[in-house]
Each structure stands twice: as C-alpha cells, then as structure tokens.
Phi, psi and omega in degrees: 000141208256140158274131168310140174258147216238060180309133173247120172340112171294164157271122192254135202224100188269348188271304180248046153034040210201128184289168164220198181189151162255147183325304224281323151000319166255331167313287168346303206277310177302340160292332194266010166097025174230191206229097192262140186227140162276131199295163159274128176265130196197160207238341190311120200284325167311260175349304177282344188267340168307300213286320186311318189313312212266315185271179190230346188238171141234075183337130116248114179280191229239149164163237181275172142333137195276129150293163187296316174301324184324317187259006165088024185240163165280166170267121152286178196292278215317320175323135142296184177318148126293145180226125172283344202255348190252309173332303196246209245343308198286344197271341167265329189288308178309307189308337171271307184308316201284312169317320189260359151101008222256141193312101204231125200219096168312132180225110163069276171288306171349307219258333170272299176318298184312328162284342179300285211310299162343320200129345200263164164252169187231182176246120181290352186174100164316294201303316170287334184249348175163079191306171192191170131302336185264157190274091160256008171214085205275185200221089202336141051229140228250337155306351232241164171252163182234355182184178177221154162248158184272135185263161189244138154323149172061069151203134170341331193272334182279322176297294156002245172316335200010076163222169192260326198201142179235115184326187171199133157282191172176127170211097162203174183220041132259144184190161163312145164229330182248137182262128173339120177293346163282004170211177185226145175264121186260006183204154169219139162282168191296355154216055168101347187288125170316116205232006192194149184228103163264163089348049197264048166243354180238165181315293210189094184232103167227120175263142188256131152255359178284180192215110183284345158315345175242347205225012172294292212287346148216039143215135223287329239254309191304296191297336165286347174315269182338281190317298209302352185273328187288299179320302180307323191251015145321300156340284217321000000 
C-alpha cells in the first residue's frame, strides 16, 4: 500500500547558512505509516502549488520566532530570532493548503504560526508578557513531561486521547495569546494558555505547543498524535 507522503516544514541554520531537521519529526511520521519528506524552502508560487499537488499532508514544525508583522504587530526588545524566508514560505504554503483542505498538522512554532496566519495573536515572550510558575521552557531532556494540560471535551482531541488531562514537555517562550476566530481551542495549560487547536471547518487542521517529536518513542499519547495526522492524509 503507497504511504502518505508527509511535506515536512525545514528547520533553518542562518549561521551555516543550511536546513537542518530533527529525526523525530521524521522518524515520528515514519512509524505512523507515512513517507515523510523535508521541503524545500522557497516562496516560489509555481513550486509551492506543484508540492500541494504532490503531496497529501503538511508537518509545520518547531523553530524561530513567528514575526510580529503577521499578527499586524512590532517585534519587541523581547522578541527572538526571526527567520523571513521561513515565514513568506510558510504564510504561502499554509494559505493553499488550507484552501485546498488538505491536511496540516502544527508543533510548537507550528501552532503559533497557524494562529498568526488565521487572524490570531501570540504573546512575543511569555516570561514578560505572562509571567507564570509553569515550566513552558524546560532543559533537557526533553522527552520527560513538565507540566498538563486540560484537554476540553466534545473536541477532537478528547476523543482521541479520550482523557480529561495530559502530561506535557514543553519548550517555548511564545504562545497564543488572542485565538484565531478560525479555530477552536482543544487543550489549555495550567495557566490559561491555549496549548492544542483545531480547525472545525476542515478535514483536519490540528495544532500542539508541547513536542511529540521527543516524547513517541516512550509515550502512546504521543505516537497517536502522528497516526491520527498520517490517518488523515491517507485520505487524501
């Protein structure tokens, strides 16, 4: 049986001028039955409506700082790196896939882009902007969980997972902060932040900020994440 094949957001090294990637992004995908490829980055529009074509799924993956222009905002002193070239890829590529239905599944900068792209806002620096006690940028090892999130009922995520509440790693200093009137929220951390997403006008638009990419390999929660997004772009 031919596997989905799975385009995966690259990860970018401006110091060595080079994509780079982590196994379990791929690894991940590859347990859960699909043919995972990393993309190329590029903006070229001929190029990106060929991969929508070519491909049945879409990874957006973990990385730099979303820019502040997306949500119509400045980067503040607080802001991290930017990577523009990841940006204008990603803001053409999400915009077709999503037109075109096609299955798309967010990880950490993932789950903040996609609320970006939709209409939503983020928080430019959690530690400044909503300060907290929980541990959203944890120290390796990175697999280990740091905090739960309430998974919310009657939501997709809940079905799943069928639990009231799930441990989580967790490494980021960005997060939603206002949510895209195009998705609904399916998870929150213990101190209010929107931690998990859908789309319930699409097949299958769903986002995380925790990172199942370090944590499949010993826990079942994780590897359904991967299945159930491979499941989707099956369809296809």
């Amino acid at each position: 049986m031919t596997k989905p094949a799975i385009g995966v957001l690259p990860l970018y090294d401006e110091d060595k001028e080079s994509y780079w990637m982590l196994p379990g992004y791929l690894d991940g995908l590859l347990e859960a039955g699909a043919l995972p490829v990393m993309l190329p980055l590029t903006d070229d529009q001929d190029i990106l409506e060929q991969i929508i074509r070519q491909y049945d799924g879409f990874l957006f993956t973990g990385g730099h700082d979303i820019s502040p222009a997306i949500y119509g905002e400045v980067p503040l002193s607080c802001c991290g790196l930017l990577c523009p070239q990841r940006d204008l890829m990603e803001q053409k590529l999400f915009s077709l896939a999503y037109a075109q239905d096609k299955p798309v599944f967010g990880i950490c900068r993932g789950i903040q882009f996609i609320n970006a792209a939709l209409g939503g806002t983020l928080f430019q620096d959690l530690p400044s902007q909503h300060p907290s006690p929980v541990e959203h940028h944890q120290t390796p090892p990175y697999d280990r969980p740091v905090h739960q999130v309430k998974i919310l009922e009657d939501t997709p995520l809940f079905h799943l997972l069928k639990k009231p509440a799930l441990a989580v790693n967790s490494y980021h200093h960005q997060a939603i902060r206002k949510l895209s009137p195009q998705l609904k929220a399916m998870a929150v951390s213990e101190d209010g932040l929107t931690e998990a997403v859908y789309a319930p006008d699409k097949t299958f638009v769903w986002a995380i900020q925790w990172h199942p990419e370090f944590s499949y390999k010993k826990e079942e929660d994780s590897r359904k994440l991967f299945k159930n997004f491979v499941q989707a772009a099956a369809l296809r």
